[in-house]
Every structure is written in structure tokens, then in C-alpha cells.
N, C-alpha and C positions, 0 to 999 in steps of 0.2 A: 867375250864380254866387252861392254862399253867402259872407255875410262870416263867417268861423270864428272871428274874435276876439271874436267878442258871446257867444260860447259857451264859449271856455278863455279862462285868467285865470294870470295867472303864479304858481308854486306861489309861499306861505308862505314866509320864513323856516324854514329848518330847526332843529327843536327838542332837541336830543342828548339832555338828560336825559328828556323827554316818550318819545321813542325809544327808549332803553336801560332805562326804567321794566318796558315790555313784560314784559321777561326775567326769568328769576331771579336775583338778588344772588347774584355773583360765581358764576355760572356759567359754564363753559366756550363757550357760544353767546354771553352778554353778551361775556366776554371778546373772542373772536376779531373779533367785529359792531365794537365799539370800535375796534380796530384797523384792522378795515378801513375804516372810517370814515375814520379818523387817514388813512391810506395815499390813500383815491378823493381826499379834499376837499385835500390838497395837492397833488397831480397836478391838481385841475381848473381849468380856466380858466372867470375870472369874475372876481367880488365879491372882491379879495382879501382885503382887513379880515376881512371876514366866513367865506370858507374858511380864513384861518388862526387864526382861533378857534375856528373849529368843531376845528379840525386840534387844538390848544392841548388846548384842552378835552377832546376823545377820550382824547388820550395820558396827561393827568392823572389822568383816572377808569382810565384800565388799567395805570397805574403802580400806582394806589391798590389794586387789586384784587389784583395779581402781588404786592404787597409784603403785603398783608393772609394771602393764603393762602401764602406761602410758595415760590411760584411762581418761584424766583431761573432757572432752565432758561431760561422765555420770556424773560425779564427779559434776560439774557442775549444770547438770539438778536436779541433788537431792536437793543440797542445795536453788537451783530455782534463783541461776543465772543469769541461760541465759534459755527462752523459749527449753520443753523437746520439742524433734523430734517426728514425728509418730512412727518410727522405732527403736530411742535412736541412731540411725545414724546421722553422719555428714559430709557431701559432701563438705560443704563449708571453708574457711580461715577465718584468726583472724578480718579480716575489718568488714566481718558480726556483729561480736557483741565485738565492739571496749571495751567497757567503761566497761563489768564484769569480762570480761575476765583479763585486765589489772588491774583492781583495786581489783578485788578477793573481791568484794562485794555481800556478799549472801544476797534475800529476807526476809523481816522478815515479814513474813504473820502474820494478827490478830485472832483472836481466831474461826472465824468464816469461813463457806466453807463446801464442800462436806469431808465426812472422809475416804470415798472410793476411793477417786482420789489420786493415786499415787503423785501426787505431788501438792496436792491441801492445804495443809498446812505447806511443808519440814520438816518433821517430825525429821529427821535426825538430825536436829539443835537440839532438846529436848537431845540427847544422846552423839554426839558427835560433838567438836568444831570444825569449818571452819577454815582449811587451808590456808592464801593466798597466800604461797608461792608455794601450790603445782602445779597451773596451770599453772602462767607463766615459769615458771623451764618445764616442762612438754612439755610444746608446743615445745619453745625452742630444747629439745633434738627429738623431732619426726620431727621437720621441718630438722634436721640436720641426722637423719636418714633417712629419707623418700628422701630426695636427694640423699644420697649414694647408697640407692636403685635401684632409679631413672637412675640414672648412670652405672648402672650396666646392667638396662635394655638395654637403648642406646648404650652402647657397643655392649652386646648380638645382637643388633637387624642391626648392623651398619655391622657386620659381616654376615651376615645371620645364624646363629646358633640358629636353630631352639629349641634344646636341652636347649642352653642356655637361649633361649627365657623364654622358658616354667617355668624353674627353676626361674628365676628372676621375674616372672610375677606372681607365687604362690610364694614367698619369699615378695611383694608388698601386695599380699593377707590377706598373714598371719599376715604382719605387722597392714597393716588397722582392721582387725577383732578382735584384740589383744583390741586397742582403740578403739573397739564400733562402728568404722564405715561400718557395715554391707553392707551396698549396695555399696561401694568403692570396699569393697573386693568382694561384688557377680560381681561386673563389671570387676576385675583383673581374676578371676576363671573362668568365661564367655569368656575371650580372650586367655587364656594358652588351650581352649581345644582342638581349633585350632590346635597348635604343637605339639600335643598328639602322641605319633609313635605305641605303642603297647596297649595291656588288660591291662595291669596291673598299667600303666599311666590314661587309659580311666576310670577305676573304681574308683582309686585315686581322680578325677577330678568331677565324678559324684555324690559321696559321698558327698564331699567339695559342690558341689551346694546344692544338697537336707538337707544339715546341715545349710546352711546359710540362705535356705527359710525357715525352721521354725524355726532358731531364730528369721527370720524377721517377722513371723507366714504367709507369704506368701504360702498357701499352693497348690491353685492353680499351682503355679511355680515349688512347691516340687514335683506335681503329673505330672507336664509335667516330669520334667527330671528324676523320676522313668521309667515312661512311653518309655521314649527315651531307658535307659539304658536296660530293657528285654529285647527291641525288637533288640539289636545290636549285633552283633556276635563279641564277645571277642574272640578267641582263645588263646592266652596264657596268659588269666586271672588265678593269682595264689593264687586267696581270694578262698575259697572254700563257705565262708559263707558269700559272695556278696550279693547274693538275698535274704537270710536272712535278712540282715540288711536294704535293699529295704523294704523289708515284715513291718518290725518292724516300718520303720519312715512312710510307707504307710500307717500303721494302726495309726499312729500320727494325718494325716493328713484328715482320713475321721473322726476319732474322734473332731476334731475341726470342721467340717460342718456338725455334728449330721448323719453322716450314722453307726449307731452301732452297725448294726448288719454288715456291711463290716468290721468295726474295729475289732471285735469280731475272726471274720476269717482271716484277718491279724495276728492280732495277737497270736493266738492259733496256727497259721500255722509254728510259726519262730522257729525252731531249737533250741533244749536245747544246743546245742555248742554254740551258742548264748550267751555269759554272759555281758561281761563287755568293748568288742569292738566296741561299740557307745557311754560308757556313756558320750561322746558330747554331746548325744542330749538324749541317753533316757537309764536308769541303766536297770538292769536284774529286780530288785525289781519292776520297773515301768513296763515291761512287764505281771511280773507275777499279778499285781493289775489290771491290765488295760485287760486281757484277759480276767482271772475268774471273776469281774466284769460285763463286757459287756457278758460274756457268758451266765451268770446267770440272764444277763435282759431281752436278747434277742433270744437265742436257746432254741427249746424245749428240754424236758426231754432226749431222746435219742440222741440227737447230744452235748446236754452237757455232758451226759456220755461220749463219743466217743471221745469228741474231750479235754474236760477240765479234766474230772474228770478221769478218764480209760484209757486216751490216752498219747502222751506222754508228753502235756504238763503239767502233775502232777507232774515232778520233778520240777516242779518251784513254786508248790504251799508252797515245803519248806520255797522256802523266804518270805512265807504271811500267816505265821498258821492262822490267825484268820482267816481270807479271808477260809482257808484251812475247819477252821470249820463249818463257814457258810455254806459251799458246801457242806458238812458231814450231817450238818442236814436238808438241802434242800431235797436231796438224799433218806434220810429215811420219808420226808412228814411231818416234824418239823418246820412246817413255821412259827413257833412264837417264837421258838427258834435262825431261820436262820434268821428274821428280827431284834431283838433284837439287837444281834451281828453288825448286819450292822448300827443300827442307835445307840446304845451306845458305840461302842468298836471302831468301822471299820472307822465312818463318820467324825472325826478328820481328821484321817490322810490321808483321801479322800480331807478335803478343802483344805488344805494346798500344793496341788498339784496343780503346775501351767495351766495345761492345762489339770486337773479334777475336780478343782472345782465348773468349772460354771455348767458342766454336774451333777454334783452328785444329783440335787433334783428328774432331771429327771429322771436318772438312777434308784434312790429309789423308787420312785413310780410306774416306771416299773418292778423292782422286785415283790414289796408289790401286784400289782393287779395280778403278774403272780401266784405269792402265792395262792391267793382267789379262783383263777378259779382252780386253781389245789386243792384248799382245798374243792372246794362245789362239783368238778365236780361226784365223788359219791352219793351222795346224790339228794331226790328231793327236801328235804324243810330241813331251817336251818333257827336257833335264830340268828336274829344280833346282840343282846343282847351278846350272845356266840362268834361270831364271833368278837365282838369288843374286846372280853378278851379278844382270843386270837392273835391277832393283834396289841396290842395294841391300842388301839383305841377306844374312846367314843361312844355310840350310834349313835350321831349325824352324827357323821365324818366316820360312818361307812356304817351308809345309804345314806351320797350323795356319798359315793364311789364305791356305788354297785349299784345304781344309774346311773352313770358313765357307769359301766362295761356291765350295760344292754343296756344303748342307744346305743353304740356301739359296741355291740353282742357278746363281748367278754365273755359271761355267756352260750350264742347258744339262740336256739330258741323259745320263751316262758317263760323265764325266768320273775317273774313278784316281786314287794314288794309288799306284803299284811300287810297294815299300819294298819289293826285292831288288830292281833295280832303279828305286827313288826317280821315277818319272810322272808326272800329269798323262793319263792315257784319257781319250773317249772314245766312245764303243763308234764303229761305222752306222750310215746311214741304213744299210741294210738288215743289221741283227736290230736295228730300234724299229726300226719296218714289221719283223717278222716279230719281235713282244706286243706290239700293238696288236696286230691281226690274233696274235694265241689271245690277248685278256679279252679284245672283241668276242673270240667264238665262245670264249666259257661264259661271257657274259649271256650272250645272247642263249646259249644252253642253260643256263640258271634262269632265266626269264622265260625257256617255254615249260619247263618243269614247274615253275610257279603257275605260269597259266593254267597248265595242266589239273596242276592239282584244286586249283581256285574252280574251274569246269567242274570236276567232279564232283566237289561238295556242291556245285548250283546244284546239279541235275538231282543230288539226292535229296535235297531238301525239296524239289518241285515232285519228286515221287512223294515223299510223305506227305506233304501236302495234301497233295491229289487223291494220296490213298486213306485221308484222315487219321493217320497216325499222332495219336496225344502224346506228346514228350514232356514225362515227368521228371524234378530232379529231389534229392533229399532234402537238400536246402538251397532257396531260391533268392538270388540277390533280387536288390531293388527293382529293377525291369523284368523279372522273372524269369532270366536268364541263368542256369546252373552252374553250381562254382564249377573253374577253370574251363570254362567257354564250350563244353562239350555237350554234348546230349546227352543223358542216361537211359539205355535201353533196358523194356523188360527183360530178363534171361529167357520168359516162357513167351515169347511174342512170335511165332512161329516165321513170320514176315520178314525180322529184323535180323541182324549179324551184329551182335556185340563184340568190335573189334578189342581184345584185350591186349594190344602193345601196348606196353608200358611207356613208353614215350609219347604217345597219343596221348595217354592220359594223362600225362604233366602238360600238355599243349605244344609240345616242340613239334618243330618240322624236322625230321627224320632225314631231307636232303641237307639240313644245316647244321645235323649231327653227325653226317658221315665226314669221318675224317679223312677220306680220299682226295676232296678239295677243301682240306682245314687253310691251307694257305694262301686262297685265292686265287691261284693261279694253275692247278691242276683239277682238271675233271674228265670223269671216262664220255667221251662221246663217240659216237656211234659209225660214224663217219664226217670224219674232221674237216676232208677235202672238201665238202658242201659248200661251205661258207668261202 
């Protein structure tokens, strides 16, 4: 067996600020990542000193952000307020939720509830204390902003200036998206596209949508307006690395509906110039994890060469050494080396990603079996015993996983467990040789017996014909063809043989009711050697 601790190493201390660096200053991705940070590392068991400063610290940097932009809404929902939004969006004025707003009363939930629900016990109260001043002061100046805005629009729009329009209308956008109200601003960015004059306004505008559906995580809506933007001719578009960036939040988006292996080729597809001109929505780190990842679950051996490991997005494995070694010992057929890595070093800082954690079991287990096949595919018999060292893995858990890998063929064909002496066997090339050639010859003997018998009824029906034989029945369906599809002969027809098998006269074929080939795979042929 391999020892796999000479190869993974327990991750690092987790570094929040190094982490939340990534993103943009007070962006709506920083924001929510902070949160969910706050949320994973007090649910987790472990270190607790250490998760509840991480915890600490998260909530302090997204207090400091919500109070900086104005964002009293979330601020709100954390403390549990006012009921959180689907979205953490709000459409609506202060009359909706008169009495928290005003009185800057937060919930004080009891010890009980789910601990996964973001806001199923305000956790946030445990770390740091409620504000009442900060809401009402807050609304206050954005009611009084959002009018002068407003104002500005109505001017623009009272004059026809188009220019102006557009400006004031993404200037309302930015301001709603600042306070959390995501779909106010997707509605203001929606109507400025309108006034759009050139490329380089149109890509401006399309970005800003595809950025605000997946904070919404709308991604449906991200894939329409990628969709829209490819197919439109920019000409004096002056981003050079447009579609790039298309590429990247595309690959965002089929990774949230589980298509991983599209994501995989989005993302391996986006330009090393690529660095840090989205991290709105997703950093260069988040490419290089999210590619080599999905590439290593999903491509086979030679296109993950080509396209992750030898190609050119191996300059970005720099930002993900460990990622980088897993791929190293993949590579060399070290798969108990390259698992180790992923499930002691790598799978941290996999949960903690907001839109990789739900994926990551998957994803492991899609590595782990791609491992196996790639590790037995030499061989025709192997100890599970053996295979469990090196996998890590118990006996048990190693024969329903190859179990698994057989039922659905991913081993190939014949593959069997032999639970007497707990081994992976597969049958030689040659007895799979000779079942092929037996189901060929029954087949093709079931198929001249059908011929057969389809001839003979032509020829007897071309004699009756010929010979004007009337074929009467007692009761005639619609086409005046006699119940169960047979003919009914006279008995005194001197001409005719009324064949009285009984299973003729249910309609069965008498070759598909012998049971000598009930199984599909035995039938008496005449001589076999023919074929």
C-alpha cells in the first residue's frame, strides 16, 4: 500500500483577509463570501478559538461593508429584523416593515432551529452588537439620494438625451446594487441598454447583467444575456478580453446546474490575460480551482493533458500548488497520492467556496472512481483488500464502490467481485469473444425463423387470393379485419386446413413461447459451426 500522509499535509490556517483581498472592495460577491464564511466556520467542528475568530472577524468586515454602502436591508436580515428576501433584495419602502425598521429591534431566537439556515438563529447577535441607529440614519440618506438621482433621470429623459439617459440610469443601478437591492438595479441596467450607442457601452451593459444574475444566482438569465452578447456584432468593442470574461461567469453558471464537464471547458478555455477583471464575481484563484478541479473529474487522460496540465492554462495552476500537485500525481498514476491531497489538504478550502461547496462531494467521488478505473484498467484481477489501502478506504466501502462502478459499466465488460476470495476479476478477451459470436448466431437464427414464418403467411395469402377464397369472421373490427388478427376458416371448406393450435389462436408466436430460448441466450441450431 501507499502511505498518502508523505503526500497531503494538513491545510494552512485559514487567512480571511488574504481571502476576501481576491474580490472587489465592497462588492456584492465580497459581501455575501464574508457571510458565508461567518455562517460555514461557526457550524464547523474543530479548532474552536480559531473558527470563532474566523466567525468574529467575517462578521466584522461585512458589518463594516453594509454600514459603509448603506446597505441597512441586509444589515437587517442578519440580525432577523425584518423577514430575509429570496434574493437579500428589496423592491419595496419603509410601510412594508413599519415597526423593525423604526424601532431597530432585532430577533432574539431560542437556542433551537436548523444551524444551516443562514438566518435560522442570527448568529451574528453571538459576535457583534445591534446597531439601532444604523438603519433609520441609513434609509433616511438613500431616500434622499435615490431622489436626487431620480431627478437627474427626469431631467435627462425630459430633454431627450439619450446619453444622458443611459448615464443616470446606470448611476440608479449602481446606487441600488451598493444596498443589496439586486433586482431594482437588474431593472435600471435592463432599461439603460436601450440608450446603448456603441461596443464598448453594449459590453459595459452586458457584463453589469450577467454580474447581477449571479449574485442573484439567476443563472438562467446569466446564460441568456451571454448568449445575446456572442451572437451581436460589437465593432468598436475595445475589451479585448470580453469573451473571456463571458467564458469565465459561463462556466459559473453551468457549474451551478451541474453540467461539469461544460464548466470544465469554459473554464480551461478563458485566457491567462484573464486575472483580476471580474473579481466582481469570480478572482483568478477561483478560475484556476474551478478548472483543474472539474477537469480532473470530468476529461479524460489526454484532454486533461492538453487542455489543464500542458496547455496553457498551467500558468494558473501557480495560484493553486496543491491543486497543482494533485495533477502531478494524477499524471504519473499516483492515485492514492492525488486523492489524499484532495480529501486532506484541498477539501477545506473547496467548502468554503460559495458556489463549490454544495458540488464538492460530487466532484470527489467523481475523481476517486475515475481513479479506480484508471488504476484496475491494467490489470485483470486485483485485491480489494489492496485497493482499499490504497484509496483509502475500508474493505467495505470499497466493495460497494466497485460495486457501483460495475453496475454501471464504468469497469467495461465482464467485470465481476469474486466474494470468495474478495477480488475485482474481469473475464479474458477471449470468453467476451466467444458470448458475442453465441448471442450473434441465436440472433441471426431468430431472425431467419421470423423470416420464415413472415414467407409463409405471404405465400398463403397470395394462394387465397388467387384462389378467391372469402374470409369470413363472426365479428369484424373496424377495417373488417377479425378479432385477434387471424382468419376464420370454414370447417366444410374442402380447400382450407383450419389450423386449431391453441396458441395460434391467441395470436403468439409459438418460437417466442418455447421456453428452450426463454433466456435469450440458448437456442437449438442445426449447425452452429456455419456462422
Amino acid at each position: 500500500s501507499i502511505n498518502n500522509s508523505a503526500a497531503s499535509r494538513a491545510p494552512p490556517p485559514f487567512d480571511l483577509k488574504a481571502y476576501i483581498s481576491r474580490y472587489e472592495t465592497q462588492s456584492e460577491t465580497a459581501l455575501q463570501r464574508l457571510l458565508f464564511l461567518a455562517h460555514h466556520f461557526h457550524n464547523e467542528e474543530g479548532d474552536g478559538n480559531n473558527t470563532s475568530t474566523i466567525t468574529s472577524n467575517a462578521f466584522e468586515m461585512a458589518v463594516a461593508q453594509m454600514k459603509s454602502t448603506g446597505n441597512y436591508r441586509r444589515y437587517l436580515e442578519e440580525y432577523g429584523a425584518i423577514e430575509a428576501s429570496p434574493d437579500n433584495a428589496s423592491t419595496t419602502n419603509a410601510a412594508d416593515h413599519p415597526s423593525p425598521e423604526l424601532t431597530g429591534s432585532p430577533s432574539r431566537s431560542g437556542g433551537g432551529g436548523d444551524h444551516h439556515h443562514p438566518h435560522a438563529k442570527n448568529i451574528i447577535q453571538h459576535y457583534i452588537e445591534y446597531d439601532p441607529n444604523f438603519a433609520p440614519i441609513s434609509k433616511i440618506e438613500a431616500q434622499n439620494q435615490l431622489e436626487i438621482l431620480e431627478g437627474r433621470l427626469s431631467t435627462a429623459q425630459s430633454h431627450i438625451m439619450k446619453e444622458s439617459i443611459r448615464t443616470a440610469l446606470l448611476a440608479l443601478a449602481e446606487f441600488h446594487k451598493k444596498r443589496g437591492e439586486l433586482r431594482e438595479a437588474l431593472r435600471r441596467v435592463f432599461r439603460s441598454r436601450e440608450y446603448c450607442a456603441n461596443g464598448r457601452q453594449h459590453t459595459q451593459v452586458c457584463l453589469l447583467l450577467v454580474e447581477l444574475s449571479a449574485d442573484l444566482r439567476e443563472w438562467s438569465s446569466a446564460r441568456d444575456s451571454i448568449t445575446r452578447a456572442e451572437h451581436t456584432v460589437m465593432g468598436d468593442m475595445d475589451d479585448p478580453l470580453f469573451h473571456h470574461k463571458l467564458r469565465a461567469m459561463q462556466g459559473l453558471a453551468y457549474l451551478a446546474e451541474g453540467r461539469y464537464y461544460d464548466a470544465a471547458k469554459s473554464f480551461t478555455s478563458v485566457s491567462p490575460d484573464l486575472t483580476n477583471q471580474v473579481n466582481s464575481v469570480i478572482s483568478a484563484e477561483d478560475i484556476a480551482m474551478y478548472g483543474s478541479l472539474l477537469g480532473l473529474a470530468t476529461l479524460d487522460r489526454e484532454m486533461l493533458h492538453s487542455l489543464v496540465i500542458d496547455g496553457t492554462f498551467k500558468v494558473r495552476l501557480e495560484l493553486v500548488p496543491d491543486m497543482r500537485e494533485a495533477l502531478r500525481h494524477y499524471s504519473r498514476a499516483e492515485y492514492g497520492q492525488c486523492l489524499s491531497i484532495l480529501q486532506h489538504t484541498l477539501k477545506r478550502d473547496l467548502l468554503v467556496d460559495i458556489h463549490l461547496h454544495s458540488h464538492v462531494p460530487i466532484l470527489l467521488d467523481m475523481v476517486r472512481d475515475k481513479c479506480i478505473e484508471q488504476y484496475f484498467q491494467p490489470y485483470s484481477s486485483a485485491s480489494l483488500e489492496k485497493m482499499g489501502s490504497v484509496f483509502g478506504c475500508t474493505l467495505e466501502e470499497m466493495e460497494m464502490i466497485v460495486v457501483k462502478l460495475i453496475g454501471n459499466g464504468s469497469l467495461g465488460e465482464g467485470a465481476r467481485v469474486n466474494v470468495a476470495d474478495l477480488t475485482l476479476r474481469v473475464e479474458s478477451g477471449d470468453n467476451l469473444e466467444k458470448k458475442t459470436r453465441r448471442r450473434a448466431r441465436v440472433a441471426a437464427a431468430k431472425m431467419g425463423a421470423h423470416f420464415t414464418r413472415s414467407a409463409e403467411g405471404m405465400i398463403m395469402r397470395a394462394a387465397c387470393i388467387e384462389s378467391g377464397v372469402t374470409i369470413q369472421g363472426e365479428k369484424q373490427r373496424r377495417g373488417g379485419r377479425p378479432r385477434g388478427g387471424r382468419p376464420q376458416m370454414h370447417d366444410d371448406d374442402p380447400e382450407m386446413v383450419v389450423d386449431d393450435d391453441p396458441e395460434m389462436e391467441k395470436g403468439v408466436d409459438p418460437i417466442e413461447m418455447d421456453g428452450s430460448d426463454s433466456d435469450g441466450d440458448v437456442m437449438e441450431i442445426e449447425n452452429p459451426n456455419e456462422f
